[in-house]
N, C-alpha and C positions, 0 to 999 in steps of 0.2 A: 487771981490772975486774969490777965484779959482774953477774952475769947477770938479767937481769930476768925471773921466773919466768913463764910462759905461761897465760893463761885456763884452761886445762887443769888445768894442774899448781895454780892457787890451786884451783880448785873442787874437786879429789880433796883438798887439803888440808884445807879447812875441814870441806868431810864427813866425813874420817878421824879428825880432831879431836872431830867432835860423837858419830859413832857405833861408832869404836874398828874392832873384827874382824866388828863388821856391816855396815858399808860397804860392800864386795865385792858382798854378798851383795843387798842392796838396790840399789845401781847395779846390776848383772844384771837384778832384777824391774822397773826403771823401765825399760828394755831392749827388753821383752818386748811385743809388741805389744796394741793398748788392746782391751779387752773390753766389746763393747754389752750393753744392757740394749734391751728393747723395750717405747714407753708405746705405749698402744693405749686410748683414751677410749673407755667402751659404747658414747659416740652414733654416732661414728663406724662400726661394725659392722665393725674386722677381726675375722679368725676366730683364737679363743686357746684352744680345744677341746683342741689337742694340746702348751700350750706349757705351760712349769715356771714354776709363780709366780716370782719372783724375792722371797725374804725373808719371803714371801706378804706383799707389798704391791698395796696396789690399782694396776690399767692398768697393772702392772710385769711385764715376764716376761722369763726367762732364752733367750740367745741361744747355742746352741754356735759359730755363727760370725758374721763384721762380714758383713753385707748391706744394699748400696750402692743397691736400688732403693726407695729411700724413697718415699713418696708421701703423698695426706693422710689418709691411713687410719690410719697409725701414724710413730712422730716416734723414732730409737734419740739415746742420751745415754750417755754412762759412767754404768758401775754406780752408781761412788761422790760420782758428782755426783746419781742419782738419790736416796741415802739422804739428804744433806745436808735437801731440804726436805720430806721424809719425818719426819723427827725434828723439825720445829715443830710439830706432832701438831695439823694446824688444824682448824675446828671451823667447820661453817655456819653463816654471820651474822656472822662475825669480820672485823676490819678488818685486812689482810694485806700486809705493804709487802717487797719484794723489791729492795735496793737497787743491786746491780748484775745486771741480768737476763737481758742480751743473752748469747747466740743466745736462748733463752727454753724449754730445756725444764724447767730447777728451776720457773720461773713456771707453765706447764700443769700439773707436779703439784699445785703451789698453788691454782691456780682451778680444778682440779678435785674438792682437799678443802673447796671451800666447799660444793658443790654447789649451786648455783644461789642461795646468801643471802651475804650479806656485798659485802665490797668488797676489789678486787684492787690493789696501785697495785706497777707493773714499770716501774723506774726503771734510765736507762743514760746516762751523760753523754754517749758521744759518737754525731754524730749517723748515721754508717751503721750501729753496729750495733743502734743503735733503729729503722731503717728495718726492717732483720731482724726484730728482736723482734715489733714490731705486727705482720707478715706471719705469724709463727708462731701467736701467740696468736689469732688473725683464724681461722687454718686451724684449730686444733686443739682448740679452747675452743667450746661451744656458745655461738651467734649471740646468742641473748637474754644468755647470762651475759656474752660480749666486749661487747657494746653499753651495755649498762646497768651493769656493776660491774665492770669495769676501764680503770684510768686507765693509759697509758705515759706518763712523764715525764723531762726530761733534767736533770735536777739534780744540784748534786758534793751528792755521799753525806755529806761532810767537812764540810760546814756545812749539813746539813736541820735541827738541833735550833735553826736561826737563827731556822727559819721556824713550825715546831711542833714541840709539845714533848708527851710521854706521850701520842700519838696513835692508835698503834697496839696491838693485841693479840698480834701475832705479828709478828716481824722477821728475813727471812735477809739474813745479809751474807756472801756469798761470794765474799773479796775478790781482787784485784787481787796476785795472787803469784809466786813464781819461778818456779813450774813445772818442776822440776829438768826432768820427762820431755822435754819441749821444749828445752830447754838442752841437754841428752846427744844428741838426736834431730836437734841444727842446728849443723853445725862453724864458721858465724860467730857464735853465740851463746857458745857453749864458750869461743871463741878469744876474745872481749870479756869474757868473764866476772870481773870481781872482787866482793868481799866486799862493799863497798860497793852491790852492786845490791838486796843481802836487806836491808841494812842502812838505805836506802830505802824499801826497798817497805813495810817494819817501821815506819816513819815515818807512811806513809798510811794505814797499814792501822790502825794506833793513832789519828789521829784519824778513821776513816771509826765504828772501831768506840764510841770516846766519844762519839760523838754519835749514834751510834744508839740508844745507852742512854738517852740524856734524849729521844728521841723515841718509845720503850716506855713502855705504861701499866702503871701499880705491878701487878703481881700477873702481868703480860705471857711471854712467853719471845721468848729471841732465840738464834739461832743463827749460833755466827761459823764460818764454813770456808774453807779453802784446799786450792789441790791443789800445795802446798809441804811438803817435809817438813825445810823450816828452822827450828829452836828461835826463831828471834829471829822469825818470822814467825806465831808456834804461840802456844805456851805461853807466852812472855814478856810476848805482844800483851796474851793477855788476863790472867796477873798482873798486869800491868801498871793494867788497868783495875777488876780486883778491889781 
């Protein structure tokens, strides 16, 4: 009879497949434990006298190690979740829509590149981790910019061009992915694993991202990211909408 091959053994397959003699080498680095970045808003007044920019971006700073006593002074996030809304290059007075938001630190970088002009809207369907969000934004956003220019909203991302269209000037979608690192890091996830889950996800992620585009105003930028390093979740999403 034939052996039905194990969560495991599909997912080393399909990655050996897509990245040949670098496979090894990249499962090792997803492996490896996650590395903080530290935001730190001026108003807020932690002390960054002795820390290393990070990329020299603004409220960003390098962390040599994960330090767990967070408080509402400073908010840590993955580095490379901090670059994602770093690179809508946003501009005070700009209308700024964040489509999947929750926990909300890519959101804080954002309402913090308005600097007190424009409008925020951190959007999250479902509804605990919007409860989160508005807590975060609430703590780490100054008072007059969270009150007056940020909306949180629970809307599917996958039909907002229903409702408006070329709306905004800047748009992150930071979608909903496989996450290989969490899949390596969880041996009931491993062990569930087939092709079909990217090949899904690759599904939603292609209409979250089509309809984001018809809710961009002409001249706009939008930023699509994942913390996926699957081709069908990547590159194909957005040939796909090229």
């Amino acid at each position: 009879k034939k052996i039905k091959a194990s969560g495991e053994e599909l997912f080393n397959e399909f990655y050996s497949d897509v990245f040949k003699e670098r496979w090894p080498a990249l499962k090792e680095s997803l492996l490896e434990p996650k590395k903080f970045v530290l935001l730190a808003p001026e108003h807020l007044g932690y002390p960054t006298e002795n820390l290393k920019s990070f990329f020299d971006l603004p409220f960003l700073f390098e962390m040599e190690e994960e330090i767990r006593d967070q408080n509402d002074k400073c908010y840590f996030l993955d580095g490379a979740s901090a670059l994602a809304p770093m690179l809508l290059e946003v501009k005070p007075g700009e209308k700024v829509l964040d489509l999947c938001a929750a926990p909300g630190g890519k959101a804080i970088l954002l309402g913090l590149q308005l600097q007190g002009e424009g409008e925020l809207v951190a959007n999250d369907k479902s509804p605990n981790r919007r409860g989160r969000l508005k807590n975060v934004l609430e703590t780490y956003l100054p008072q007059d910019f969270y009150q007056n220019h940020v909306r949180v909203t629970g809307h599917d991302a996958s039909s907002w061009c229903l409702h408006e269209t070329e709306a905004y000037d800047k748009i992150l979608l930071d979608a909903p992915c496989s996450s290989e690192k969490h899949v390596l890091e969880s041996p009931k996830h491993l062990a569930e694993w087939k092709v079909g889950r990217t090949k899904k996800l690759a599904a939603l992620q292609w209409t979250m991202l089509a309809s984001a585009w018809l809710v961009l105003k002409k001249g706009g930028r939008l930023v699509y990211s994942t913390c996926s390093i699957s081709p069908l979740e990547n590159d194909q999403v957005v040939e796909k909408l090229m």
